[in-house]
Structures are given as C-alpha cells and as structure tokens.
C-alpha positions in Angstrom: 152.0 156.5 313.3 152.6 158.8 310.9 156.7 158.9 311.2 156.7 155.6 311.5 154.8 155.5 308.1 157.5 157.7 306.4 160.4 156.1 308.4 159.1 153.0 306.6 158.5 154.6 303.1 162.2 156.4 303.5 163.5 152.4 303.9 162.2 150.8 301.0 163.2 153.9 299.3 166.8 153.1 299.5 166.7 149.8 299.5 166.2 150.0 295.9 168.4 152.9 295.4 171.0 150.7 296.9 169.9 148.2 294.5 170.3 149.6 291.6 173.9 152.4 291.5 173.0 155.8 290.2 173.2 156.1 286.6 176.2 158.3 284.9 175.3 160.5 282.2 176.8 163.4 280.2 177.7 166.5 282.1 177.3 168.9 279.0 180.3 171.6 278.8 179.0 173.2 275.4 181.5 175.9 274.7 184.5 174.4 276.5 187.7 173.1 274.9 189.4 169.7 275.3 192.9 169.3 276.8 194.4 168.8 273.1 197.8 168.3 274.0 196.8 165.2 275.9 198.7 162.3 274.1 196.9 159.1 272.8 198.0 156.7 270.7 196.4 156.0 266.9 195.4 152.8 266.0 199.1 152.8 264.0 200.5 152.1 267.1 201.8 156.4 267.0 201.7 158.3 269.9 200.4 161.8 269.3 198.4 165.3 270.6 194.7 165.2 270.4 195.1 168.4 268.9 196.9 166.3 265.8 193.4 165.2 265.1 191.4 168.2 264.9 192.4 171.9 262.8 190.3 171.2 259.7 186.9 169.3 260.2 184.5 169.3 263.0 184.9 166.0 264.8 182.3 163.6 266.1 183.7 162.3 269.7 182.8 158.9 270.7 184.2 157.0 274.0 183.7 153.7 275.1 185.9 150.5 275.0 186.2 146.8 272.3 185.5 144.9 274.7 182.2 146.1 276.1 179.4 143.2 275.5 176.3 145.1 275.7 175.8 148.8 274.2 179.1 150.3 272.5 178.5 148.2 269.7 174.9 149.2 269.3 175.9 152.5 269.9 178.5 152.2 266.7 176.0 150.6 264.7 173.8 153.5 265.3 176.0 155.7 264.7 177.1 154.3 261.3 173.0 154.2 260.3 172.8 158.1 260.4 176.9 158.6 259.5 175.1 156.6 255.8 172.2 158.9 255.8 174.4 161.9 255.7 175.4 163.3 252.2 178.4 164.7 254.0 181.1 162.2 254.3 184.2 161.2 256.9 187.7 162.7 256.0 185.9 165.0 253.7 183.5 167.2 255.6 183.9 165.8 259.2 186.2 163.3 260.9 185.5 160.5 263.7 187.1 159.9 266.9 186.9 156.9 268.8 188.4 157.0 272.6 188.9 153.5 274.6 188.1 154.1 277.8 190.1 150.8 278.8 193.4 151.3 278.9 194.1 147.2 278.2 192.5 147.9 275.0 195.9 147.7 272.4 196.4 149.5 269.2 196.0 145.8 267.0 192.4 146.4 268.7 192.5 149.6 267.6 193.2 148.9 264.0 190.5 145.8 263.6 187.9 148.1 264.8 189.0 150.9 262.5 189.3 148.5 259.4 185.6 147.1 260.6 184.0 150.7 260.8 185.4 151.8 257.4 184.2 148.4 255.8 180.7 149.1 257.7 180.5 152.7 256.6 180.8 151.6 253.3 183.7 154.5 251.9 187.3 153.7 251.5 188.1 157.0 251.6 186.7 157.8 255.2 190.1 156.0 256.2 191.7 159.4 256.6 188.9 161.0 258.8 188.6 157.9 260.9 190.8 157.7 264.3 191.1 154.4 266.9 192.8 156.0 270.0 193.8 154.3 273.1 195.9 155.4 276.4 196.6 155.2 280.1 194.0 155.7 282.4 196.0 159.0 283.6 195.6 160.1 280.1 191.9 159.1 278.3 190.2 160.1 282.1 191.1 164.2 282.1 190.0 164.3 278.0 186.7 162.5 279.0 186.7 164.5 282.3 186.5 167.7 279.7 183.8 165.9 277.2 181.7 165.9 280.7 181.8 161.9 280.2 181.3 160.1 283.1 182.1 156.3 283.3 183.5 154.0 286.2 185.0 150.4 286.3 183.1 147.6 288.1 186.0 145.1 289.5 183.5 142.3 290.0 182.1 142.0 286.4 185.3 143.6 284.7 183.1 146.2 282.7 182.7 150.0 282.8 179.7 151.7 283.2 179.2 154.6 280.9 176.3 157.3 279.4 175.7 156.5 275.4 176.0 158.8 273.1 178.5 161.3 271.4 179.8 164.8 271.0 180.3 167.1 268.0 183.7 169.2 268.5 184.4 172.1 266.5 187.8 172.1 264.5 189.5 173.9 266.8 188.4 171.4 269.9 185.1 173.4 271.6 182.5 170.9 272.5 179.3 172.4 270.4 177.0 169.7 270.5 175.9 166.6 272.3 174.1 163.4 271.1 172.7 161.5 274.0 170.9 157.8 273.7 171.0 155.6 270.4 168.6 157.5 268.4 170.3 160.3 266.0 168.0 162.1 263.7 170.4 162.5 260.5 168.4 166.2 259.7 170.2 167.1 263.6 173.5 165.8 263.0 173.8 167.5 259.5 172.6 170.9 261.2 174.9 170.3 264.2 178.2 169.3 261.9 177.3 172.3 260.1 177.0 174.9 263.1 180.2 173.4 264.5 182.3 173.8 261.2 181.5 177.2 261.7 183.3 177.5 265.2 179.5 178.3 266.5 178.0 175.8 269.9 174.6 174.4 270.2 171.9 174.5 273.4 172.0 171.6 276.1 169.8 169.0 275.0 167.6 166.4 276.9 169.5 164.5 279.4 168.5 160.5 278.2 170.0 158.7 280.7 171.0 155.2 279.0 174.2 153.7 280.9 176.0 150.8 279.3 176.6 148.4 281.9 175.2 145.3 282.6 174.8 146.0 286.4 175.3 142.3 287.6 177.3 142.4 290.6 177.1 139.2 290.9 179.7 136.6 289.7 179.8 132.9 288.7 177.1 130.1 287.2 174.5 131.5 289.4 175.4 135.6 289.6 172.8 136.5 286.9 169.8 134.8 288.8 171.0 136.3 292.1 170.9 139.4 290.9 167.2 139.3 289.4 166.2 137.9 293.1 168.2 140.4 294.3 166.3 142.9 292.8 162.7 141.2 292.8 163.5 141.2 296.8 163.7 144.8 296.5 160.5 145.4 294.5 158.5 142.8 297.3 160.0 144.5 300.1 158.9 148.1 298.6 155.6 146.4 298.0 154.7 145.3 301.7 155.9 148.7 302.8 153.7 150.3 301.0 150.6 147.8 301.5 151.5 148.0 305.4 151.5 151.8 305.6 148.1 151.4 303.8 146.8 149.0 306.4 148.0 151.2 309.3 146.6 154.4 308.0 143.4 152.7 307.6 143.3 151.8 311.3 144.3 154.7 312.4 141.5 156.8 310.5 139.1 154.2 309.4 137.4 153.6 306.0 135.5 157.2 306.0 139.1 158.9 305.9 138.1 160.4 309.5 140.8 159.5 312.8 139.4 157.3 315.0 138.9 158.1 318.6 139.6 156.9 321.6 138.2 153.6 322.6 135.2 152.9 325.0 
C-alpha cells in the first residue's frame, strides 16, 4: 500500500514538472572574464570586439531581445528607475551594454532602442556610454555562455525564455557582480559600480529565479485557454492523488493512526 502510495505521489509529481519546463537562471561566474574578442555589431550598423566596449568604465551587462512581449521591457524600465537614482552617470562613470539574444533582431532595431533609452534616461550625454549590440547566434551564445546566462528559443510561440536581471563587468571584462529579478536597490548598484571600477568582484547573491517567457505552448485562438486547462488538469490530478493516498492510508490504519488487522 505504501509504494503504491508513493508510486502515486512520484506521478503527480511530474506531471506538473512536465507541465511547467524548468526555469533558467543565472549561473554566477564572479571573477571570470568574457570572450572580448567575440565580434558584435553596434547599433551603427559597425562590426566590432566586445573588448572595443570596455577599457575605461565598469559596464552594466544586459541581454535579452526587442521583440520580447512580456519582461525585457520591464526589466529596462527598471533598470532606467535606479540608472536615475544614481548620481553617477552613463558614459561618465559607467557604461551600458545591451546584447540581443535574437539574432533577427537588426541594427535599425538596435538604434530605435538606443535613441529610446537615452530619451528615457533623461541625459544626452549618456549617448557615448550606451551600446545596442546584436549578432549571430554562433556569436551572442559563447558571450552569454560566459555571463553564466542561460536562455532557450521556444519554436511554437517564437519567444526565448530567459533569467532577468543584469551583470556589473569590471573595465577590463571580469564579471564582479550580479543583479537578479527586477528590483535594484540604487545604494547596491552604486557600491557594486564602485567595487568593480576598482578591478575588485563581489559574493554570489540570492538566486531569484524570474524567467521571461510566457510559457504557452500552445498556439492559435484557443492556445492561451488550453494551456490554463492544461495546467488546472495538473493541479486536479495532483489533488485526487493526494486525497486518494489519504483515503487509502486511512483504511489501512484506521482513524486512531493504529494498522488494522486482519479481518474476522
């Protein structure tokens, strides 16, 4: 009775871990470098090193891709909240680095997105700290590889499933600190900017996992419905499970918690 119990248990179990894909995240590689001779191209349409980018500011990495409709561009917003908090300022003190993970995603994107961050952030001048890249697949995947970013393309829903979040580099392109979620306390970042200006790294922080995807794998009029009743089937199924090994436990031992025996 007992396996049978568990067998059942282990069954609902991954049924809903089937459900629902495992969330990516940040694998954080504090200390290590980034591959900067990997070539991406600026939102000028120029081809050039990541290492062009980097030499005289600390950098705050971000990857994710125009096109996303749910949490890249909550994740920019939040990152221009605390970037207008900070008394330190792009192209003077620090620099920014945005990396398309899609590789349709075209400089001309590149350029309205730049032009749309500077006009957000609210200082002209930032144009010369503030970098649009975009590249192959064979060429963004190692330099997000290094970040320890993690992100996949779903075929069905034409979206890529990524961690939020971003990474402070030092100048000379060793990752020192990491950024996870949507919430960035301005005291941290100025603290972290500083530490990494100084070629010195940070201590992992608390892995929030918060994947930017919309996880529908489900397509046409209907998808988004199928997928809730996909996943309310799940939850029922997990449910009864659990309410029949309650029912059969009770049977076998009886409401005092003792086993029954053997019938007359």
């Amino acid at each position: 009775m007992k396996r049978l119990a568990t067998a059942m248990l282990g069954f609902g179990l991954a049924a809903v871990a089937a459900a629902q894909p495992a969330p990516l995240h940040y694998d954080q590689r504090i200390g290590e470098r980034l591959p900067l001779a990997a070539a991406l191209v600026d939102e000028t349409g120029t081809a050039r090193p990541l290492g062009y980018f980097f030499g005289a500011r600390p950098v705050i990495l971000l990857f994710g891709y125009y096109k996303c409709p749910q949490l890249c561009s909550v994740l920019e917003r939040s990152t221009l909240d605390v970037l207008h908090e900070l008394q330190p300022t792009v192209g003077r003190d620090f620099d920014v680095i945005y990396i398309s993970i899609d590789p349709t995603d075209q400089p001309e994107d590149a350029r309205q997105e730049k032009a749309a961050a500077i006009k957000a952030y609210g200082r002209p001048a930032a144009a010369a700290g503030w970098h649009e890249l975009t590249g192959s697949e064979a060429l963004v995947r190692p330099v997000a590889a290094a970040a320890g970013f993690g992100y996949r393309y779903d075929p069905l829903t034409r979206q890529y499933a990524h961690p939020t979040g971003f990474v402070i580099i030092t100048p000379q392109g060793r990752i020192s600190h990491y950024f996870l979620g949507l919430d960035f306390p301005a005291a941290d970042l100025a603290s972290a900017l500083r530490r990494a200006a100084q070629e010195k790294t940070g201590e992992p922080v608390f892995d929030l996992v918060l994947e930017c995807f919309r996880g529908d794998g489900f397509t046409g009029r209907y998808g988004r419905w199928a997928w809730h009743a996909l996943q309310g089937g799940v939850a029922l199924t997990l449910l009864g499970l659990v309410g029949g090994i309650g029912w059969m436990l009770r049977e076998e031992f009886g409401a005092g918690g003792r086993r029954k025996g053997p019938q007359a």
